[in-house]
TORTILO-842215 format. One record per residue: residue in one letter; x, y, z of N, C-alpha, C, O in turn. Coordinates in steps of 0.2 Angstrom, whole numbers, plus 5000, padded with zeros to 4 digits. Example, Ala and Ser with C-alpha at 12.3 -4.5 7.8 and 13.67 -1.06 7.14 Angstrom:
2
A506649725039506249785039506649845039507149835042 S506449895035506849955036506450005039506750065040 
//
This chain:
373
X540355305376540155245379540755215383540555185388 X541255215381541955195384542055235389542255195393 X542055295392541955325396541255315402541355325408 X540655285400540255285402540355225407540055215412 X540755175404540855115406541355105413541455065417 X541755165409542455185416541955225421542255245425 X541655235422541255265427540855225431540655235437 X540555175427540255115431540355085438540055055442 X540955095437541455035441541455105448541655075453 X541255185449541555215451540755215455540655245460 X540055175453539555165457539855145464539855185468 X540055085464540255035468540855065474541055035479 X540955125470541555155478541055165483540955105484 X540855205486540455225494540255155494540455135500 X539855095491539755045497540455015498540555005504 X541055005493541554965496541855015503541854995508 X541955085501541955105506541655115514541855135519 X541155085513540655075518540855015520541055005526 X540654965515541054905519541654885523541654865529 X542454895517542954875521543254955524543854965523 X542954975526543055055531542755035537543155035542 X542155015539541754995544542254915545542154885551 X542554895541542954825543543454835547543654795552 X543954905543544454915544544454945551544854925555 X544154985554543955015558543854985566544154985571 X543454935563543354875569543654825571543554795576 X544154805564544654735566545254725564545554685565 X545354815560546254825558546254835551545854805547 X546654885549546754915543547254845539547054845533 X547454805540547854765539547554705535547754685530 X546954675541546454625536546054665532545954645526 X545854715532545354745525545954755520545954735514 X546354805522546854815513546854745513546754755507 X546854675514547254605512546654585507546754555503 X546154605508545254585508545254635501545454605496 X545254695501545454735495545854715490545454685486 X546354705488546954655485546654625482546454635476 X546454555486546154505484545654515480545654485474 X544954545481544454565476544654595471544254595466 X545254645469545554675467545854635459545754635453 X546154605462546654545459546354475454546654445450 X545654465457545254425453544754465450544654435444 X544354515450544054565446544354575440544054565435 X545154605441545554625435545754555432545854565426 X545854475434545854425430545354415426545254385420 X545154435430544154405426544054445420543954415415 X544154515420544254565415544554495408544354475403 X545354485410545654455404545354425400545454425393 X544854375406544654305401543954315397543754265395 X543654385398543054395397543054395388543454415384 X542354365387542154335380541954415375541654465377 X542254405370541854475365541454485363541254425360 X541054515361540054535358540254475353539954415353 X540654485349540654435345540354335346540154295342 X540654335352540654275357540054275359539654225357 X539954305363539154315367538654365366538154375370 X538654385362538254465360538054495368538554485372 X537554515369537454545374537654545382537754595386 X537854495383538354465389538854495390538954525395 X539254495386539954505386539954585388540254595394 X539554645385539654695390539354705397539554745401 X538754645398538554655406539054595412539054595418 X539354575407540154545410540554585412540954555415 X540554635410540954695406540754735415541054735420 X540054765414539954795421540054785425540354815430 X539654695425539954685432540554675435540454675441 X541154665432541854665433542154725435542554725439 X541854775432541954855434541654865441541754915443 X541154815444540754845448541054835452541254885456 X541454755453541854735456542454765459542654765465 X542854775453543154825453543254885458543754885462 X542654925458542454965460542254945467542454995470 X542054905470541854895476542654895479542654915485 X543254865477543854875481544254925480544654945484 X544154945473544555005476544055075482544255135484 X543455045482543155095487543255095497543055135501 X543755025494544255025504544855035501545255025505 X544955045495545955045494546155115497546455115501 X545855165495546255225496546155265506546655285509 X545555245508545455275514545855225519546055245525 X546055155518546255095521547055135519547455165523 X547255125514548055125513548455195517548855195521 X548055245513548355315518548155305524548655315527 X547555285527547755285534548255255538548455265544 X548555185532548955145538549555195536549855215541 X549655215530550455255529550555295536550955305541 X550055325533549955405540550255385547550755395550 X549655335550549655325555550255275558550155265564 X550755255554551255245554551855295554552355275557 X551855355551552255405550552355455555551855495556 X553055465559553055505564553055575564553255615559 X552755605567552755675568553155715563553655695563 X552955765559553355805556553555765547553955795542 X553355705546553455665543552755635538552755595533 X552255655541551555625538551555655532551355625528 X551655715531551455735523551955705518551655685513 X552655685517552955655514553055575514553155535510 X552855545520552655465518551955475517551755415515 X551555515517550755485517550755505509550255475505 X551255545506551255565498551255515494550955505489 X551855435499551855375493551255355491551355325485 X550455355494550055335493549755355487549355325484 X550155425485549855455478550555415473550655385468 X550655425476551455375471551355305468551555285462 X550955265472550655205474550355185467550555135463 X549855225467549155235463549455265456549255235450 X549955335456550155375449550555345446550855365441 X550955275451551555235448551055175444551255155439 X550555165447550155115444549955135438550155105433 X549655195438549355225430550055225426550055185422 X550555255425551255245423551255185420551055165414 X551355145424551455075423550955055416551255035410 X550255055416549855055413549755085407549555055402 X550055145409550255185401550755155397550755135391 X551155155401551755115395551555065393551555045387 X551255035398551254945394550854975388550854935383 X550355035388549855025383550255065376550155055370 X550655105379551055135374551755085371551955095365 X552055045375552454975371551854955367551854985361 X551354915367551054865365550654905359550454875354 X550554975359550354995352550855015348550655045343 X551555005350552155015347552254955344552354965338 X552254875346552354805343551954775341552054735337 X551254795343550854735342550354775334550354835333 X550154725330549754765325549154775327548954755333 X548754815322547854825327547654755327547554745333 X547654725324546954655323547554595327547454535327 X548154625331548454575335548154595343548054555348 X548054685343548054695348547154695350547054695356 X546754685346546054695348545854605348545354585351 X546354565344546154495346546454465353546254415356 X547054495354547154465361547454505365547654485370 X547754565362548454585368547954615372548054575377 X547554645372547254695376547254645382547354675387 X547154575382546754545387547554535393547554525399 X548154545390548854525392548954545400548954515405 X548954635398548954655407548554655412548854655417 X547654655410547254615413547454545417547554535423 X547554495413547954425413548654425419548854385423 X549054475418549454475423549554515428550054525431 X548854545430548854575434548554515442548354535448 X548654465440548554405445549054405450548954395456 X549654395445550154395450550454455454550754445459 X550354515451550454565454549954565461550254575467 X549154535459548854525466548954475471548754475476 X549454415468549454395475550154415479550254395485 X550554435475551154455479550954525484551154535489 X550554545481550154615486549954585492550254585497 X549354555491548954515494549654475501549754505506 X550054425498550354405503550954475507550854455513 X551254515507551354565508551154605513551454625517 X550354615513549954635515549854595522549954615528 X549554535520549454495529549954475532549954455537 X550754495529551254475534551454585537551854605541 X551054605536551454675539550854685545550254665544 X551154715550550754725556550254785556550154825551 X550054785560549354845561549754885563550254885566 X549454955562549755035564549755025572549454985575 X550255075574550455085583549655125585549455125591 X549255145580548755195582548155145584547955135589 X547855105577547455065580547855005585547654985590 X548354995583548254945591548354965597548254935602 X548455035598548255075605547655065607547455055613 X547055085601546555095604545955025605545455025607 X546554965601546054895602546454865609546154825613 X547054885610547254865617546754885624546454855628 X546654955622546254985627545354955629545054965634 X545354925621544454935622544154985620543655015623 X544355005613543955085612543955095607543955155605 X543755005601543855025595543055045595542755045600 X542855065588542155085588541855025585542054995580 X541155035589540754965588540154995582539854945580 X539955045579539955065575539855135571539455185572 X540555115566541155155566540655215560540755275559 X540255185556539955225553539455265554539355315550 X539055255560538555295564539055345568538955405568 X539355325569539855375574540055435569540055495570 X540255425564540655445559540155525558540355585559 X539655485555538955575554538655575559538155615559 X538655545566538455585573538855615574538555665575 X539655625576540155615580540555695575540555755577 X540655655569541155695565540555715558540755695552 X540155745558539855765551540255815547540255805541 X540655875551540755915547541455895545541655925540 X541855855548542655825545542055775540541955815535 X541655715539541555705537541555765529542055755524 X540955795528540855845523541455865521541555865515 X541955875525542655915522543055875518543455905514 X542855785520543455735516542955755509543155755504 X542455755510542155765502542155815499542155825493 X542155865502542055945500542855945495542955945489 X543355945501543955935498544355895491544855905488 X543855845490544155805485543955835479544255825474 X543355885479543055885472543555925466543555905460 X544055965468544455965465545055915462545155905456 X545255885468545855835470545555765464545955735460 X544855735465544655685459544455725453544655685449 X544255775450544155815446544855815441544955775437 X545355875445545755865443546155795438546255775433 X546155755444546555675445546155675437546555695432 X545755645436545355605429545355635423545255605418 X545355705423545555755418546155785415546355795409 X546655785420547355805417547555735415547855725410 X547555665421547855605418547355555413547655515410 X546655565413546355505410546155535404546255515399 X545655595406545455635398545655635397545655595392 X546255705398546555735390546955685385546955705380 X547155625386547255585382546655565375546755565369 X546155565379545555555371545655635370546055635366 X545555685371545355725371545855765366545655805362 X546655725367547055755360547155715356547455735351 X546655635357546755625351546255625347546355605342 X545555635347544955655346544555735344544055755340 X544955775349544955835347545555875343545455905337 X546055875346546655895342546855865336547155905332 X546755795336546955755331547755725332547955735326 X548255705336548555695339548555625337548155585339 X549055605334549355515335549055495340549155535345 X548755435341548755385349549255375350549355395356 X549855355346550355345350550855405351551255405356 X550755435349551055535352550755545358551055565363 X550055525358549755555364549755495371549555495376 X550055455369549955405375550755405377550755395383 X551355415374551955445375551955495380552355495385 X551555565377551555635382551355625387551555655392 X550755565388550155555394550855525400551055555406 X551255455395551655425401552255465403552555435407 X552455515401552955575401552755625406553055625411 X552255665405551855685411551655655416551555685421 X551455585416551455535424552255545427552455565432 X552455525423553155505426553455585431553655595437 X553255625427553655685431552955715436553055765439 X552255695437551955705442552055635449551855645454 X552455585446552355535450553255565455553355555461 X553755605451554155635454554155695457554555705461 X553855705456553555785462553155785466552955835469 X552655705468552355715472552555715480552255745484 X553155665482553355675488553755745489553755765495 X554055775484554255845485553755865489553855895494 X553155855486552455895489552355885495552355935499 X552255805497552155795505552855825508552855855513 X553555825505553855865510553755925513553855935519 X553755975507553556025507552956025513553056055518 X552456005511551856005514552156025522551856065524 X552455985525552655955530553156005533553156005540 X553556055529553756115532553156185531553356235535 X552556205528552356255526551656225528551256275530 X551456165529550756155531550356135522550556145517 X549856115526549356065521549056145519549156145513 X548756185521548356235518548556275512548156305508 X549056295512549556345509549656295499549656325494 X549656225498549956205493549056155492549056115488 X548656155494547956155494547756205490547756195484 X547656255492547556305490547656335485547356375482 X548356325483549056355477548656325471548356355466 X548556255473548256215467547556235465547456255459 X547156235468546356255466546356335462546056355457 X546956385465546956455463547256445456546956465451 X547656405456548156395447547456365443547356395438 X547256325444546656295442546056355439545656355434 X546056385444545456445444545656465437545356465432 X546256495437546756525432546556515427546156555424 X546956455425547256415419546956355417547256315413 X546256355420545756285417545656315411545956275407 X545456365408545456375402545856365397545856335392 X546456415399546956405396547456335392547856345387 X547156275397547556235399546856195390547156155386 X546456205390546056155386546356215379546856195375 X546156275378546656315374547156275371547056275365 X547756245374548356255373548156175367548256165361 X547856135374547656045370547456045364547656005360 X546956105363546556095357547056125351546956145345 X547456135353547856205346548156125340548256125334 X548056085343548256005337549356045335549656015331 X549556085339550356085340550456025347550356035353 X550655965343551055935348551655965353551855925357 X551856035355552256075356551756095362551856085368 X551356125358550556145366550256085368550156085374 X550156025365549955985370550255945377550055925382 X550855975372551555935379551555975385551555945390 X551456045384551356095388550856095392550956085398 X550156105389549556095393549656025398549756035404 X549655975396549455925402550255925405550255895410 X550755935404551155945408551055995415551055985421 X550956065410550656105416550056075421550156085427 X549756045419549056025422549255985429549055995435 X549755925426549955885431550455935438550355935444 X550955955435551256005439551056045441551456065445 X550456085441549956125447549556075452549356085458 X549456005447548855985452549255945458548955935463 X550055915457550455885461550355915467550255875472 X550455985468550255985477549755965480549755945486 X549355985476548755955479548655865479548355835484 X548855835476549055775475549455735482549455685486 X549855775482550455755485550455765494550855755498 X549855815494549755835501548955815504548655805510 X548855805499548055765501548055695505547455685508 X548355655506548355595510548355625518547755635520 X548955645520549255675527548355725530548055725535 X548255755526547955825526547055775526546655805530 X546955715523546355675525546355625530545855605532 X547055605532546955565538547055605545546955565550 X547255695545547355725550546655765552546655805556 X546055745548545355775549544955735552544455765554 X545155655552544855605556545255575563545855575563 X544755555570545055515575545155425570545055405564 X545555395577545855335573545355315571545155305565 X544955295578544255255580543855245574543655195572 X543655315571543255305561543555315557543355305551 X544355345557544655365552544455335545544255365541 X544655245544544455225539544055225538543955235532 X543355235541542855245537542455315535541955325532 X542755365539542555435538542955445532542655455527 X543355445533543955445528543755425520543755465515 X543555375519543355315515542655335511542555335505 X542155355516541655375513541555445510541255465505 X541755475515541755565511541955565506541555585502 X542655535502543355545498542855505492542755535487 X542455425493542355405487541555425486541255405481 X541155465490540755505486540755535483540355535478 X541155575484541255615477541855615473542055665470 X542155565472542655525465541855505462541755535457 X541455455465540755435463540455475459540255465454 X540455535461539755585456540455625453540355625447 X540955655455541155705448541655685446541855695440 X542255625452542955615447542755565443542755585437 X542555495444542255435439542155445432542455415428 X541355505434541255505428541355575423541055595418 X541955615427542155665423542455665419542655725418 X542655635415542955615408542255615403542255645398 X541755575406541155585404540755635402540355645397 X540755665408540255735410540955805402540655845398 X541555795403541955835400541855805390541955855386 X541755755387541555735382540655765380540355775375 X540455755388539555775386539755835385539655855379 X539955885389540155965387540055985381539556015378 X540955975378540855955372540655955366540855995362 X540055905366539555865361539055915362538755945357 X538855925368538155975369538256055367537956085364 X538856075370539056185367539356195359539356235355 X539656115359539956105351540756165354541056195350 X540856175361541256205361542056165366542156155372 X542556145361543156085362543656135370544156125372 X543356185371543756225378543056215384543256215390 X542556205383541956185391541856145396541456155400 X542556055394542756035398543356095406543656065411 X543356175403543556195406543256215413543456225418 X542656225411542056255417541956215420542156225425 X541856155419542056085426542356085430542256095436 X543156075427543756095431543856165435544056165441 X543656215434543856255439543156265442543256305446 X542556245442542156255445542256215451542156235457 X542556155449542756105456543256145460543156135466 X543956185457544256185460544056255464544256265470 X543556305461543156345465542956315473543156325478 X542456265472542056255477542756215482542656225488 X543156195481543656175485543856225487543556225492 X544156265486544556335488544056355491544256345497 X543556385491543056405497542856365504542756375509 X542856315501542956245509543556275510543556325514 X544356245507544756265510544756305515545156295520 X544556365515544556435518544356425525544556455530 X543856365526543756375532543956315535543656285540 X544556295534544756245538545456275540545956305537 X545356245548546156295549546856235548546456185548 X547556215547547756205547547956145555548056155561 X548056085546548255995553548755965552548955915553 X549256025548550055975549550455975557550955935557 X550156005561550856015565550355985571550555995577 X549855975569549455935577549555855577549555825572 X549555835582549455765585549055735579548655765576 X549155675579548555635576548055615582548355605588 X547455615582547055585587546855525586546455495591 
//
């Protein structure tokens, strides 16, 4: 049910994307991430103050959704809005390692998260931390949004869209254009993710319940390995966009889905053995095969779109499918599970995704060394 609830919030991606994509599109990448933030920032307060079943019985979890929904409708312009202004701020020869901060952005946020959650289950006792700590980093995630938020309206618009709103040539409707104009780049930002979100929710979000529910794993062992494993994916990610940026997006796309193909079995194998030794191993491996891909994906999704739809070609492809298979693949990898009665089937997801990526991959020729349009 906890899982099912993390996935709620992942309804709401494609319309935010639709929303501030077609916003950002038509009046600047700069007021929509500002617009983002902000909904961001009060969604996740509102989270803190939110009343327990005890308090409201039924309420409280449809309080519960809607705040995820919320949630969910901004982070559904955060990722296509932020990578495009990176990128399109990034000189020639230079887009795969600044566009990689945007995975840094994001895996320094989960970091951040794990730890606090792994400090606070080291100090606090349980009936201190289910009566009020839980609600703390919600509650301070305020201030982190309005310092984003003011940051955000003081930095300028990319050189790319203000060329083309100088000229007269933003699009007037940037989402129609997007599946008339561009349908098979379209398809490709989503074909391409199904690995790239698959992976993301499985090596960082699952295997956490997964060692400690299946393996039987201390929580606080396992929330330890989780923020140790962040830490050294959120350090090799810009290695990746640089790399990327000497060898091309295709070549480290690709490395990642084949290791995948490989070692998705193996990798649940290792989790399941209840040796903290192999647990450390498995998702450390997991994180460190999926880095290229991680770290080259930004550059490599905003080189498949012109300026004119990028946020929003960008935006919709990428969160329809976080929507159906990354969201709720923690979920779908728990249902596995319960239904084969077999603790390695969350395996066949994973590489089936990174299957069908690898076969897209193949027919895409190589966008590091071209112009941005």
């Amino acid at each position: 049910s906890t899982f099912a609830v993390f996935g709620v919030g992942f309804v709401m991606r494609p319309v935010g994307s639709i929303l501030f994509g077609v916003y950002g599109d038509k009046h600047g990448r700069r007021k929509a991430l500002s617009a983002v933030i902000f909904v961001m920032a009060i969604a996740t307060f509102a989270m803190g103050l939110l009343p327990t079943y005890a308090q409201a019985g039924v309420i409280a979890p449809a309080l519960l959704v809607i705040v995820r929904l919320f949630q969910g409708l901004s982070v559904g312009g955060e990722f296509g809005g932020s990578t495009a202004y990176i990128v399109e701020f990034a000189p020639a020869g230079r887009r795969g390692f600044l566009g990689s901060f945007q995975l840094v952005g994001v895996a320094g946020g989960f970091l951040l998260g794990s730890l606090t959650a792994a400090l606070f289950i080291g100090s606090l006792s349980d009936a201190d931390r289910l009566a009020w700590g839980w609600r703390v980093p919600f509650l301070l995630g305020i201030a982190v949004g309005i310092v984003g938020w003011y940051l955000r309206w003081r930095l300028d618009d990319t050189p790319k869209f203000t060329e083309i709103e100088e000229q007269g040539a933003v699009a007037k409707a940037p989402l129609t254009e997007a599946f008339r104009d561009h349908p098979w780049e379209t398809f490709l930002g989503f074909g391409t993710t199904l690995h790239n979100t698959v992976a993301y929710y499985i090596a960082l979000i699952f295997m956490n319940s997964y060692m400690i529910n299946v393996a039987k794993l201390p929580q606080r062992t396992v929330l330890w390995i989780g923020t140790g494993c962040l830490a050294v994916f959120v350090a090799l990610l810009p290695l990746m966009g640089w790399l990327s940026d000497r060898v091309g997006r295709r070549p480290l796309l690709l490395f990642s889905c084949a290791a995948y193909v490989v070692l998705g079995y193996p990798f649940f194998l290792m989790a399941s053995s209840g040796s903290i030794g192999m647990a450390i191993l498995a998702q450390l491996l997991m994180v460190v095969l999926y880095a290229p891909y991680a770290g080259t994906c930004p550059s490599f999704y905003t080189e498949l779109f012109p300026t004119r739809v990028r946020y929003t070609a960008l935006s919709v492809g990428y969160n329809i499918a976080v929507a159906i298979f990354g969201g709720f693949a923690p979920f779908i990898a728990t249902f596995l599970v319960h239904e084969t009665g077999s603790t390695q089937a969350p395996a066949f997801y994973v590489i089936a995704a990174a299957v069908v990526t690898g076969l897209i991959l193949l027919k895409v020729p190589e966008t590091a060394f071209k112009p941005l349009r």
